[in-house]
Wavefront OBJ file of the C-alpha trace (Angstrom):
o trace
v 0.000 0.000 0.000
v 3.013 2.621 0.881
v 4.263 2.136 -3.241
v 0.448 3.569 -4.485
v 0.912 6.076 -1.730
v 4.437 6.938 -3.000
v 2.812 7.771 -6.159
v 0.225 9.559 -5.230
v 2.866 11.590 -3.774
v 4.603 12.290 -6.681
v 1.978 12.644 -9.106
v 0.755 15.384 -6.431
v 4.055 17.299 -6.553
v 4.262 16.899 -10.731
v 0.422 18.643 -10.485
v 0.993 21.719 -8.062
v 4.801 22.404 -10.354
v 2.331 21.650 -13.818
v 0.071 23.824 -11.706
v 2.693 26.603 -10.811
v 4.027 26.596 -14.351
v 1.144 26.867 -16.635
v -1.696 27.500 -14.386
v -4.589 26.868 -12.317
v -6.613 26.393 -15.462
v -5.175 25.047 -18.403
v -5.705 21.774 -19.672
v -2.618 20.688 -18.715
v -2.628 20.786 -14.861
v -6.462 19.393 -14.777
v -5.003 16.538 -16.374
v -2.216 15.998 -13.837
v -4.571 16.318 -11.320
v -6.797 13.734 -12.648
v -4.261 11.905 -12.348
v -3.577 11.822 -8.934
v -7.808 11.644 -8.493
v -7.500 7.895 -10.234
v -4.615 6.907 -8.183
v -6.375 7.918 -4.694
v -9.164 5.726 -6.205
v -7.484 3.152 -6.710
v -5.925 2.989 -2.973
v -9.508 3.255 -2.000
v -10.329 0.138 -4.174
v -7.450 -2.089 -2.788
v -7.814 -0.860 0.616
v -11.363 -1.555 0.601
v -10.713 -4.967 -1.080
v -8.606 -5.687 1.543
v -11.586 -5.202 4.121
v -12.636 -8.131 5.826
v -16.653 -8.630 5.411
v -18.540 -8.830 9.113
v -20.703 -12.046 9.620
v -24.006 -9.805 9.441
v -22.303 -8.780 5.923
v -21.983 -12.845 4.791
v -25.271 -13.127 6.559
v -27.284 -10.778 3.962
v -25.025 -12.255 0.882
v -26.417 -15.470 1.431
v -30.130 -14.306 2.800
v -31.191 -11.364 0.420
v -34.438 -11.467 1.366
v -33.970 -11.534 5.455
v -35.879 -8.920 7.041
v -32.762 -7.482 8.465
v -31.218 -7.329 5.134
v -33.557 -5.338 3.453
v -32.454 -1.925 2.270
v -34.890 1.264 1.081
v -35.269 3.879 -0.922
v -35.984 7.100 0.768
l 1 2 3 4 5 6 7 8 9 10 11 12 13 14 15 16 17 18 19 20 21 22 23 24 25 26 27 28 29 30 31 32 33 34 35 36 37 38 39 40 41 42 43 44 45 46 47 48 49 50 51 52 53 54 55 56 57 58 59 60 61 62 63 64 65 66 67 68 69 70 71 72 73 74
């Protein structure tokens, strides 16, 4: 997890100098900071991948329908 972090770093520091250099809004730095959006994503992704599910969680995989399971619309 510290490498994607690592990166995230970096990409970071390339925006804000992409940033610096050609400016808050050109093309250019909204792409570098996209950039660093997908990477933070993705560390979201593995770290919730890496989650462990509760038993009430495997519960309502296997039992849908359960009344405790049941989730609405407001």
């Amino acid at each position: 997890m510290s490498d994607i972090q690592e990166q995230i770093d970096r990409e970071r520091q390339q925006a804000r100098t992409v940033c610096d250099a050609e400016g808050a809004e050109s093309p250019d730095c909204a792409v570098a900071w996209d950039s660093v959006e997908e990477l933070q994503a993705e560390a979201a992704h593995q770290k919730q991948k890496g989650t462990k599910k509760t038993s009430f969680e495997k519960y309502c995989e296997e039992n849908p329908d359960a009344d405790e399971c049941r989730v609405y619309d407001e």
